[in-house]
N, C-alpha and C positions, 0 to 999 in steps of 0.2 A: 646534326651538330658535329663538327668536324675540330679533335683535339688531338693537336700535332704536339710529338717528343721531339725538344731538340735537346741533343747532348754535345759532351763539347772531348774532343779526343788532343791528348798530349803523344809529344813523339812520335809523330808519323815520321815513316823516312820520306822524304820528297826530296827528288832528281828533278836538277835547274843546272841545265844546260852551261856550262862556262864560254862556250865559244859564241860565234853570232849566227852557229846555225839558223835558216829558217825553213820550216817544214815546207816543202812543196807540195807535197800531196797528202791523200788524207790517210795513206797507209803509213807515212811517215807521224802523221798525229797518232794514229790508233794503230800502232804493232798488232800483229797474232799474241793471244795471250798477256795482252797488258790490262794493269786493273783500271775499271773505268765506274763510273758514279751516273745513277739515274737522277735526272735532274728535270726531269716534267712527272706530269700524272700521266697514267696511274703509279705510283710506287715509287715515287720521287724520294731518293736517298739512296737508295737500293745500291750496294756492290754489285758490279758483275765484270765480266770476261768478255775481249773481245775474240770472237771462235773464227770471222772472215769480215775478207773487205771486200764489196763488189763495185769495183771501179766503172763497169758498165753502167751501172744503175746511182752509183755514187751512195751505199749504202755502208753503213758497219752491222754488223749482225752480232750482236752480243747474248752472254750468257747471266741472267739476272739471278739472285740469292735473295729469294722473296721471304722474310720471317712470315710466320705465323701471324693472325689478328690475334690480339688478347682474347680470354672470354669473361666479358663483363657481366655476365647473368646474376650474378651472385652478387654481384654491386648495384646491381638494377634494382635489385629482387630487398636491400638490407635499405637502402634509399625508398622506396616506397612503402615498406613499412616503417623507416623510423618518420616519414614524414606525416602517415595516419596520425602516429604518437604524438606529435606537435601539433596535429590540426584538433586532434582531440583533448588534450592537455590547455589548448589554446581557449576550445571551447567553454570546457569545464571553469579553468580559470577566468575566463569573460563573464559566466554565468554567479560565481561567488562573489564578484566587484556588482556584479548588478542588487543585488537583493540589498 
């Protein structure tokens, strides 16, 4: 089961270009040190850093800020007992309409 957060961020600062620059390469897309966003899997969302560019290889190399997973054991664990309580409550209840 796969359950995605999305949020939603006010005020970013965003830099847009006034002139009619156009990047020629990709070190002019991805400066040393600009903030960049992971946008596939695994870890799609993610901030990171870009640390180099290898024009050789035509690579960016970045630096990711991977949060932590939640830990949902305690939600697993309060869900599967409260749903005994309904299958049994359920039971009971079925069994007093019948007689």
């Amino acid at each position: 089961m796969n359950c995605y957060l999305y949020i939603l961020l006010q005020d970013i600062n965003v830099f847009e270009s006034e002139s009619n620059e156009k990047m020629e390469t990709i070190e002019d897309l991805f400066p040393v040190d600009c903030r960049c966003f992971m946008l596939a899997n695994p870890h799609y969302g993610c901030s990171g850093k870009v640390l180099e560019v290898d024009m050789k290889q035509g690579r960016v190399r970045v630096q990711l800020t991977v949060p932590p997973e939640p830990d949902i054991a305690s939600i697993s664990k309060n869900h599967h007992v409260s749903h005994k309580k309904v299958l049994v409550f359920s039971l009971s209840y079925h069994s007093i309409l019948c007689r």
